[in-house]
C-alpha positions as CSV (number, residue, x, y, z in Angstrom):
1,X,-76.0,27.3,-43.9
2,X,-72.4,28.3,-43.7
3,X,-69.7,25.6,-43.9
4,X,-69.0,26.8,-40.2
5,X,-72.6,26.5,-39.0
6,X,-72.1,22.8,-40.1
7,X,-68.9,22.1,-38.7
8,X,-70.5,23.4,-34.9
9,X,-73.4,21.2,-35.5
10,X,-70.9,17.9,-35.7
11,X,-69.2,19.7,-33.0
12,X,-72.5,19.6,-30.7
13,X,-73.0,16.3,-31.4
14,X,-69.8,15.1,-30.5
15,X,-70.1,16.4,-27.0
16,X,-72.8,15.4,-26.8
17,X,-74.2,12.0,-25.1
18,X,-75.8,10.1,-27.9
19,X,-74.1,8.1,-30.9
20,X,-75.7,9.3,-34.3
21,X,-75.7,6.7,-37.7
22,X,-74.7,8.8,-40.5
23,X,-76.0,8.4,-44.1
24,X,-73.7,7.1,-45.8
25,X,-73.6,9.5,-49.3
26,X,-71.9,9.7,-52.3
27,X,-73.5,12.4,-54.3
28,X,-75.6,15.4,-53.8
29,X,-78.9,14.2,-54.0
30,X,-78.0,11.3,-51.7
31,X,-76.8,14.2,-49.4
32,X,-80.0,16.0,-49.8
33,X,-82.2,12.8,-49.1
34,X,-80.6,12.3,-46.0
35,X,-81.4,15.9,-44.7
36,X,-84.7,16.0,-45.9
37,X,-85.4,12.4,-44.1
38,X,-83.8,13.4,-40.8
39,X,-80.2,12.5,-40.6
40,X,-78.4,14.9,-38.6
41,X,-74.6,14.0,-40.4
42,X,-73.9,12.2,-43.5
43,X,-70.6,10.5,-44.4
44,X,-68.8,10.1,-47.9
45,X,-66.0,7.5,-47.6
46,X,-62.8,6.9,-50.2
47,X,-63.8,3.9,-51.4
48,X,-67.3,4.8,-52.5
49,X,-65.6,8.1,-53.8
50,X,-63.4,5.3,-56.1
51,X,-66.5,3.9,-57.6
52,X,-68.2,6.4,-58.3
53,X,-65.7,9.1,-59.8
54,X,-63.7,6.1,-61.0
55,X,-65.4,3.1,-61.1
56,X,-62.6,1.5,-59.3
57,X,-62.4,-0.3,-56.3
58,X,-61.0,0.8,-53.2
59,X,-57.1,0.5,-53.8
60,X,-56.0,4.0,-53.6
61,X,-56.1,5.0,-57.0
62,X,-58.6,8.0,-56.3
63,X,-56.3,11.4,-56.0
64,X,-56.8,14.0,-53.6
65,X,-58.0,16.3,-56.2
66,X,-60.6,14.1,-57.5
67,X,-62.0,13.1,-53.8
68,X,-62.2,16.8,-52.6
69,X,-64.3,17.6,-55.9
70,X,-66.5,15.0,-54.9
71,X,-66.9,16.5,-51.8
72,X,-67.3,19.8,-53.0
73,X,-70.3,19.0,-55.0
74,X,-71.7,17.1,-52.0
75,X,-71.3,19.7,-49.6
76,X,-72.7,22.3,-52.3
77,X,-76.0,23.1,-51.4
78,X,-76.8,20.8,-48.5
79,X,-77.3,21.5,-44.8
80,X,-76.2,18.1,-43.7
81,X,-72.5,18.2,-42.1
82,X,-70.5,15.6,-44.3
83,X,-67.5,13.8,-42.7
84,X,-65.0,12.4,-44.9
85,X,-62.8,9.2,-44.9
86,X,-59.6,10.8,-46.2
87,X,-57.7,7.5,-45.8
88,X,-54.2,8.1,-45.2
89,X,-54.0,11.7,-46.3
90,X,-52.9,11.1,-49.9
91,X,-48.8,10.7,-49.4
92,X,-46.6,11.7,-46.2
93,X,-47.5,14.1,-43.5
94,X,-47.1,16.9,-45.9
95,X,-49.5,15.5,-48.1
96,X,-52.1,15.3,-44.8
97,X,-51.8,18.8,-44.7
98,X,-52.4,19.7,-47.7
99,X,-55.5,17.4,-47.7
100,X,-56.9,19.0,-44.8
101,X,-56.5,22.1,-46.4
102,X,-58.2,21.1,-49.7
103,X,-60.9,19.1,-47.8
104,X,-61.7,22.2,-45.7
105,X,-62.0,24.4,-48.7
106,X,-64.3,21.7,-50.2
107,X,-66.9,22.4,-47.0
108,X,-66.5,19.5,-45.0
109,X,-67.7,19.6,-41.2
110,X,-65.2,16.5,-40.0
111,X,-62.5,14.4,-41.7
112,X,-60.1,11.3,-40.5
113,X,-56.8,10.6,-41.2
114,X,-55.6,7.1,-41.3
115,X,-52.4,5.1,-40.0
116,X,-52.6,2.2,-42.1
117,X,-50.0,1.6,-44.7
118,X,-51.1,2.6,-48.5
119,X,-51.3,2.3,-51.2
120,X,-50.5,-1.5,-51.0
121,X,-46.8,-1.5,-50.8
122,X,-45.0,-4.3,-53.4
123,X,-44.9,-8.1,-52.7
124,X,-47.2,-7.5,-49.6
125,X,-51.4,-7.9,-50.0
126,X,-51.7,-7.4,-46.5
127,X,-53.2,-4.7,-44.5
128,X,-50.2,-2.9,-42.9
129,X,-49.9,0.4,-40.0
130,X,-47.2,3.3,-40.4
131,X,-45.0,3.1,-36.8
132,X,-47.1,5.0,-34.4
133,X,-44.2,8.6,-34.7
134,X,-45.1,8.7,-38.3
135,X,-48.7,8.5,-37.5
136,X,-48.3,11.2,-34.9
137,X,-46.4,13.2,-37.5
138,X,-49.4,12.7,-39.3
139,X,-51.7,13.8,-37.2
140,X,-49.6,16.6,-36.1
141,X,-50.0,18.0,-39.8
142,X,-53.6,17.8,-40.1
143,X,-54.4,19.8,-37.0
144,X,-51.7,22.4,-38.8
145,X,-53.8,22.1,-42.1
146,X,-56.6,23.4,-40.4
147,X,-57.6,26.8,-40.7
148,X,-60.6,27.0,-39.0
149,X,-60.7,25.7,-35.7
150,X,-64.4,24.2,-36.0
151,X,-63.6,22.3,-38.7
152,X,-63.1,18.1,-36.8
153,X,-60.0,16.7,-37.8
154,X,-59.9,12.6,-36.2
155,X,-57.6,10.4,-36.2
156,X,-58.2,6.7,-37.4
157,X,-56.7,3.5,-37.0
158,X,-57.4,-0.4,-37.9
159,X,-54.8,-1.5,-35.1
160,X,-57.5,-3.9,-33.9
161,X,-58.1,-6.3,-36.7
162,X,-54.2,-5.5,-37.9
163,X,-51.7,-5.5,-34.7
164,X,-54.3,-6.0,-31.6
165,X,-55.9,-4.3,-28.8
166,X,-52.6,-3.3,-27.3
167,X,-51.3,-1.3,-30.1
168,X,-55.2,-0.1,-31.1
169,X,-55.0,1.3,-27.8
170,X,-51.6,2.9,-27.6
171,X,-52.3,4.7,-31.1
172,X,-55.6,6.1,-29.5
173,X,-53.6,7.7,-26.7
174,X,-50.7,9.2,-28.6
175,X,-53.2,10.5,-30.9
176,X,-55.2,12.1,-28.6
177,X,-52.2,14.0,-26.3
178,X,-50.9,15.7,-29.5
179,X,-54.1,17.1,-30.2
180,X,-56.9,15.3,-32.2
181,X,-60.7,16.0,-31.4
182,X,-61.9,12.3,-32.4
183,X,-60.8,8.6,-32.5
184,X,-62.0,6.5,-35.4
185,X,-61.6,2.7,-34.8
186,X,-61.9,0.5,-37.9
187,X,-62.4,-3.3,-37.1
188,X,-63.5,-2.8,-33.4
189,X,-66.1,-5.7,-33.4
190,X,-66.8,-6.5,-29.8
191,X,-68.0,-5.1,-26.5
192,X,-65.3,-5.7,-24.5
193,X,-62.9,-3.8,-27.2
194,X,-65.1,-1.0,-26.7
195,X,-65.3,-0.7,-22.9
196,X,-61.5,-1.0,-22.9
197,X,-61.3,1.9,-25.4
198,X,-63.9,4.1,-23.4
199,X,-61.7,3.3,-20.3
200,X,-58.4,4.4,-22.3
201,X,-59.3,7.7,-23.8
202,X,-61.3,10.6,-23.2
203,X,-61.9,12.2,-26.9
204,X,-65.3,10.8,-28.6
205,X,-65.3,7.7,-30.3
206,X,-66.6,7.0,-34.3
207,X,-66.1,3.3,-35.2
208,X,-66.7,1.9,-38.7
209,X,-69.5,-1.0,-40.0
210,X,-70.5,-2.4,-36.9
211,X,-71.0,-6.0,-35.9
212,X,-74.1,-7.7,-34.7
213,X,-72.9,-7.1,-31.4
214,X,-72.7,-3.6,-31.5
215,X,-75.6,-2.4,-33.1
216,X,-77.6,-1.0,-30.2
217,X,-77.6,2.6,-30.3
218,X,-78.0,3.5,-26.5
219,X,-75.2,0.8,-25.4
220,X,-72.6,2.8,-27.8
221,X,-73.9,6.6,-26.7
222,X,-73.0,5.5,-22.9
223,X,-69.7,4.2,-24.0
224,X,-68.9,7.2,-25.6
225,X,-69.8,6.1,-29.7
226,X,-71.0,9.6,-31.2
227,X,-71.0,8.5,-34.5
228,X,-71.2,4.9,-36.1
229,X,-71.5,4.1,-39.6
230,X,-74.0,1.6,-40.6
231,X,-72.3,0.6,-43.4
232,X,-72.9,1.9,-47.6
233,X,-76.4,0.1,-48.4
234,X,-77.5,3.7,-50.1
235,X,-74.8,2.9,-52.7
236,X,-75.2,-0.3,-53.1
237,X,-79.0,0.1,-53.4
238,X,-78.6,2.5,-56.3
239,X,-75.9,0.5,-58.5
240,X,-79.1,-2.8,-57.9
241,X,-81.3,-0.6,-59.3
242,X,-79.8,1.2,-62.5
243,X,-78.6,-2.1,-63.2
244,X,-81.9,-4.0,-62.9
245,X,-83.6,-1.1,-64.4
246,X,-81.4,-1.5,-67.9
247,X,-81.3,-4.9,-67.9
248,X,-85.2,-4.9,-68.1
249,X,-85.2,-2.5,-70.7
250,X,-82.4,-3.8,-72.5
251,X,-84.3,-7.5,-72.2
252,X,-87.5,-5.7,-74.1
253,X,-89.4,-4.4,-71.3
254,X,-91.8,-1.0,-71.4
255,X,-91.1,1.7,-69.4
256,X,-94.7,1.6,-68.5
257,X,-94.1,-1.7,-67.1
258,X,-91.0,-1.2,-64.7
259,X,-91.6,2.3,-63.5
260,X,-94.3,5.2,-63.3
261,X,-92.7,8.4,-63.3
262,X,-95.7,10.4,-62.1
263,X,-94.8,8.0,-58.4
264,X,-91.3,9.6,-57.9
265,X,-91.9,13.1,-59.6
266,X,-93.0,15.1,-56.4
267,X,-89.8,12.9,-54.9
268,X,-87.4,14.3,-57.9
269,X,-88.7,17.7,-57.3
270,X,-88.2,18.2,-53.9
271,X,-84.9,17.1,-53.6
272,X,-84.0,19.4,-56.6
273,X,-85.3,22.1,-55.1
274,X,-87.5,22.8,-58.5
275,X,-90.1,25.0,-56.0
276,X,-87.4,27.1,-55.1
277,X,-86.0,27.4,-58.3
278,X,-89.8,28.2,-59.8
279,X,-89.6,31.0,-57.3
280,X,-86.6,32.5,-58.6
281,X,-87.4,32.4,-61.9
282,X,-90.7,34.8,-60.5
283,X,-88.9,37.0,-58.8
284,X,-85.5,37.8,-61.4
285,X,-87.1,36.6,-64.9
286,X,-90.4,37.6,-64.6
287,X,-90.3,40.9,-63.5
């Protein structure tokens, strides 16, 4: 599928009327189990991009360069549209634009830029926004990064657990009249910060992990949620496993005894594609 035919698909879901869960990826084959089990979007954030490129945690030491290969390889391949959490562009507004630019190459269907504060400015370990004009510059240069127009460029902000509703709100709306084609919220955590959202902008709304309170699907598709991440168990799952896995092995235990590989080798080789892969090899090595 062509990186456009991706980028409509998001598109189509964001007008449409129901809120989608993402799976939350990190690699290829993550990306590729989420298609093949049904998700229609995946997402790949910064600060899984940290650990796994990395293994760092999420303070912003990631580079564009290195994120947008990530996503590169993720988008490689896979039908699933991936949106990306490009934090806070990578640097000023020129910086966004250039990260746009990168990230589009890379085959990305949606992206959001940020207005917090980062990397963690000296003598201050609090979370901390941009003033709303350079957030709009921001924003301004992301839509002017973009080259082709299907391609969802969002704006995101963590105004609510940082400054208030007030603010959260006012962000939204300058956001949206310059331009932007979704509103990410980080740290919305109730119902009635929702309905006041839905009743203060028009554009669709994505919102981060979600609270116990906000985890019904058809309440967030009527207030306008089209996408809503359920946080990064996939991840978290894997790094459990390999680690439980070696420490078994490394405390003396048989392969035999932890893991039958015959159980997940139809598994490995359909999300490798090996049938396809067999096929080629008939058709241009065989001949």
């Amino acid at each position: 599928m062509l990186d456009t035919d991706k980028r409509l698909v998001f598109r189509d879901i964001l007008e449409g009327n129901k809120c989608e869960f993402p799976a939350s990826v990190y690699d290829s084959i993550s990306a590729r189990i989420g298609n093949e089990l049904g998700f229609k979007i995946g997402m790949f954030v910064g600060s899984i991009g940290s650990a796994v490129v990395l293994v760092a945690p999420d303070y912003i030491v990631l580079t564009l360069t290195e994120f947008a290969q990530q996503a590169r390889r993720i988008c490689h391949g896979n039908e699933l549209p991936i949106l990306v959490d490009a934090d806070h562009g990578y640097g000023n507004a020129l910086s966004v634009k250039r990260t746009v630019e990168e990230l589009e190459n890379a085959g990305v269907s949606a992206l959001t830029i940020e207005d917090t504060l980062l990397p963690i400015q000296h003598g201050s370990h609090e979370v901390q926004l941009i003033s709303v004009e350079e957030g709009i510059g921001k924003m301004k240069a992301a839509l002017s990064g973009r080259t082709d127009p299907t391609l969802v460029v969002a704006g995101r902000t963590s105004a609510f657990q940082v400054s208030g509703p007030e603010d959260a709100i006012f962000r939204a709306k300058s956001y949206e009249e310059i331009g932007i084609d979704a509103m990410f919220f980080a740290g919305l955590s109730t119902r009635k910060q929702l309905e006041t959202v839905r009743n203060s902008i028009s554009i669709p709304i994505m919102l981060g992990s979600l609270s116990p309170e906000l985890e019904d699907q058809k309440y967030l598709g009527s207030m306008g949620v089209r996408v809503a991440l359920q946080g990064h168990l996939p991840y978290m799952a894997s790094v459990r496993a390999v680690h439980d896995t070696l420490k078994a092995l490394k405390a003396g235990a048989k392969p035999s005894e932890l893991l039958k590989s015959s159980q997940y080798s139809d598994l490995i080789k359909k999300v490798t594609r090996t049938s396809d892969y067999d096929n080629w090899i008939s058709e241009f090595l065989d001949s």
